[in-house]
N, C-alpha and C positions, 0 to 999 in steps of 0.2 A: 444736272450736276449734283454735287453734295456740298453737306458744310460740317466742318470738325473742330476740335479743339485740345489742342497743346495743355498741358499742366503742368510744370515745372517748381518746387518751392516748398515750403513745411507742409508734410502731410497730412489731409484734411478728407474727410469723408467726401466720396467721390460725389456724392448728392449737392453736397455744398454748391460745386461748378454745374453739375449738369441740371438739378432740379430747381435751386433756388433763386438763379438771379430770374431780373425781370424778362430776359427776352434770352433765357436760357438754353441751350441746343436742345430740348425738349419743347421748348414754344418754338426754335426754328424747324423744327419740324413738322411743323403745320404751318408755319406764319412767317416765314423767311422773308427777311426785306429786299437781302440784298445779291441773293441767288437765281440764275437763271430759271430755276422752280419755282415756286412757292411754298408746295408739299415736298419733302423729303421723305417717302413712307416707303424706298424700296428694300428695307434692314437697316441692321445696324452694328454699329461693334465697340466695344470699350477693352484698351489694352493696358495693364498695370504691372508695375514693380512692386515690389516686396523684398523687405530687406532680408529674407531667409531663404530665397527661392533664387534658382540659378538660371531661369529665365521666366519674359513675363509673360503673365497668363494672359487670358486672349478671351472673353466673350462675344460671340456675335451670333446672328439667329435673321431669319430673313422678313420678320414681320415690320412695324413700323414701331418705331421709338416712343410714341406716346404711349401707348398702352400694354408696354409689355411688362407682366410683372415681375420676370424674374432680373429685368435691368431695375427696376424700383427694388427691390430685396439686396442684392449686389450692391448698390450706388447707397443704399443706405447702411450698409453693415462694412462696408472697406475702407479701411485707409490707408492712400497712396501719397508719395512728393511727387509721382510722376508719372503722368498717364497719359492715354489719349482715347478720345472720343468721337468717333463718326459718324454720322447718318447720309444715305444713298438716295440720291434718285439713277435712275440705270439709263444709262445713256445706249441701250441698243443691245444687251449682252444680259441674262438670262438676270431671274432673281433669284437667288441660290446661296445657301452658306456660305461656299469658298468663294465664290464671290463678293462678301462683303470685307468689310475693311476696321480694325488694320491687319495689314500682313505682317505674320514674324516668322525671323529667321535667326534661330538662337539666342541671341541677348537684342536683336534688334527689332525695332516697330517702325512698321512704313504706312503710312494712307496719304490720298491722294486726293484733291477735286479737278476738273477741269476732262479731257480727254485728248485721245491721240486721231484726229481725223482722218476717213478710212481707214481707219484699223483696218477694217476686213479685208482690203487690198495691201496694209503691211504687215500683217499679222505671220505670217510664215516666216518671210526674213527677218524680223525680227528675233522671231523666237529660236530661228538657229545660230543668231548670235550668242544664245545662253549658252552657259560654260556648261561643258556635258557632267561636271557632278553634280547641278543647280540646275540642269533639268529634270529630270525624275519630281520635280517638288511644285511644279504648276499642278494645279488643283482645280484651279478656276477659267471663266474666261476673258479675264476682264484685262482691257490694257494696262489696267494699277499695276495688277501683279507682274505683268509681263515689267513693267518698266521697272518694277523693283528687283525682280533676277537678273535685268541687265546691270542695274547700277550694281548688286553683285557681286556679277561680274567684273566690274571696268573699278573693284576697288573697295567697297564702300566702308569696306570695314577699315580700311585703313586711311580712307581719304575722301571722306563723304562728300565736300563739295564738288571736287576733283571726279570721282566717279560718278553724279549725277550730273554733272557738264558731260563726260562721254555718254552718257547715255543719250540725253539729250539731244546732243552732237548726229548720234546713230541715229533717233525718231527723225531728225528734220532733214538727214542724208537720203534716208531711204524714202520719207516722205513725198521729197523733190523728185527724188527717182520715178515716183509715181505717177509724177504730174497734180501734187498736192500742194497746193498755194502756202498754207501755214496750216505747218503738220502737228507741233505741240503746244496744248494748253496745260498747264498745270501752276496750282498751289501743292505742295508738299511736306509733309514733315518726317523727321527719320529720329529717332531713338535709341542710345546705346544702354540705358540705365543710368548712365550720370550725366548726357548732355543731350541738346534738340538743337534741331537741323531744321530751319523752316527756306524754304525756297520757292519764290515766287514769278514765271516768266511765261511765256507766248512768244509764239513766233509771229503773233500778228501785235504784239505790244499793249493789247486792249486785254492785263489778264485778271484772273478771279478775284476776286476782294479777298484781301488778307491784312489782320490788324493785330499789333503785337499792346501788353499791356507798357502802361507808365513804370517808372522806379517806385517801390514802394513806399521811400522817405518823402520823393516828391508829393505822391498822390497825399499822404500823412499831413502833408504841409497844406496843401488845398483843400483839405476837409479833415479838419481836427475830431470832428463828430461821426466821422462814420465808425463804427464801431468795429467791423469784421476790418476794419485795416490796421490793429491792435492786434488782432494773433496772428498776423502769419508773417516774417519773415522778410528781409532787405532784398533774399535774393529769390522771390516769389515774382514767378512771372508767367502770363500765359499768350500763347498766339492762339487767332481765333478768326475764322471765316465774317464772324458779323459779331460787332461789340455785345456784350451780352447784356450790356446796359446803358442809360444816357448819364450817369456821373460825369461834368464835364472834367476834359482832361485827362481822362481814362486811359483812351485810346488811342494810337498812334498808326496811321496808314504804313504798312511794310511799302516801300518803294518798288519801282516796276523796276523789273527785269534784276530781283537781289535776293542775296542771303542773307541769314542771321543767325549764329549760334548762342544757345543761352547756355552757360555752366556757371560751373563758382569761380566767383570771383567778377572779371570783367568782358561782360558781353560782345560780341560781335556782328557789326552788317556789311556787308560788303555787296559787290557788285557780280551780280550772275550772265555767262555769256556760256552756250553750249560750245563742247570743243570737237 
């Protein structure tokens, strides 16, 4: 599987999140606790906004995330309010650039952990669910992607949870079709530049670990003394495959089978059911 992580909140050197906590997605990458891997070494990719640029940039490269130095040059020279960050283990489907993660599609970012069981058996019908202007733009092989051209399809830009429930809907229809007990696994997040879409579900209900952070002021209040909770911001907030630290009270388990949107002002969780 893989593990990633959501940034949302006052813009801070992307190194901050990825290189400096203690059990940061750079030490998940070799030392995962709480992922079906342990190693995540099959790529990687970091995707950011920038407030002069009309959509966001996209790094990714097929090596593994501890040693690559041009993600340490990047992570230490950017700053972003809102990014994201993955590293891959390959569940079955090559290891190759367009294959890693995240995927974008004009102003949006998609990655994914978890997968679509037998792919290889829905992997056609699926893919001619895609909307014929949004196929020409598969690149890779991987069911991330496939699932982010259906979502898509079925919406996203206009109704991200709405069109990630049909998609969803589709994997576990055709799934069935197949004679595939529990056809989707997945953690998600999705991206427009000013809000994040994290989604969390299985069809068998046992799904990936996924942890959103505390309220700022709260955390402020439970540790007067940490210092980095002085520069950033009320409405700083991250989701993340594995807490990236043990600060108690950090961290809050995302509920099974749910959503969350983080923007300004007042967040949202709600309950996810494919349609």
């Amino acid at each position: 599987m893989c593990r990633w992580i959501a940034y949302s909140g006052t813009p801070v050197l992307l190194s901050r999140v990825l290189f400096e906590p203690a059990h940061s997605l750079i030490d998940q990458s070799l030392h995962s606790r709480l992922g079906v891997e342990t190693t995540n070494g099959d790529g990687f990719g970091i995707g950011w906004y920038a407030q002069e640029a009309a959509t966001p940039a996209v790094l990714r490269d097929v090596g593994p995330a501890w040693s690559d130095r041009n993600l340490r040059e990047v992570a230490h020279h950017v700053h972003s309010g809102l990014f994201f960050a993955h590293i891959r283990a390959a569940t079955g489907t090559a290891v190759q650039q367009s294959n890693c993660h995240p995927f974008r599609n004009g102003r949006r970012l998609w990655m994914h952990n978890g997968m679509i069981n037998g792919f290889r058996l829905l992997r056609r019908d699926l893919a001619v669910a895609v909307a014929p202007e949004l196929y020409p733009d598969i690149e890779g092989s991987t069911d991330s992607e496939l699932m982010f051209l259906l979502a898509l399809t079925f919406g996203l830009a206009e109704d991200p949870p709405g069109a990630v429930a049909r998609m969803a809907g589709l994997v576990e229809r055709t799934g069935h079709a197949h004679d595939v007990q529990y056809p989707l696994q997945m953690t998600v997040a999705v991206a427009d530049g000013e809000r994040v879409w994290a989604f969390r579900y299985s069809s068998e209900g046992r799904s990936r670990s996924l942890y959103f952070s505390t309220k700022v002021d709260t955390l402020r209040a439970l540790h007067p003394d940490a210092e980095f909770l002085r520069d950033i911001s009320d409405e700083t907030r991250l989701v993340v495959s594995e807490p990236l630290g043990d600060l108690p009270g950090a961290w809050n388990e995302v509920p099974e089978n749910s959503y969350g949107i983080i923007q300004p002002g007042h967040d949202v969780i709600g309950d996810f059911r494919p349609l």
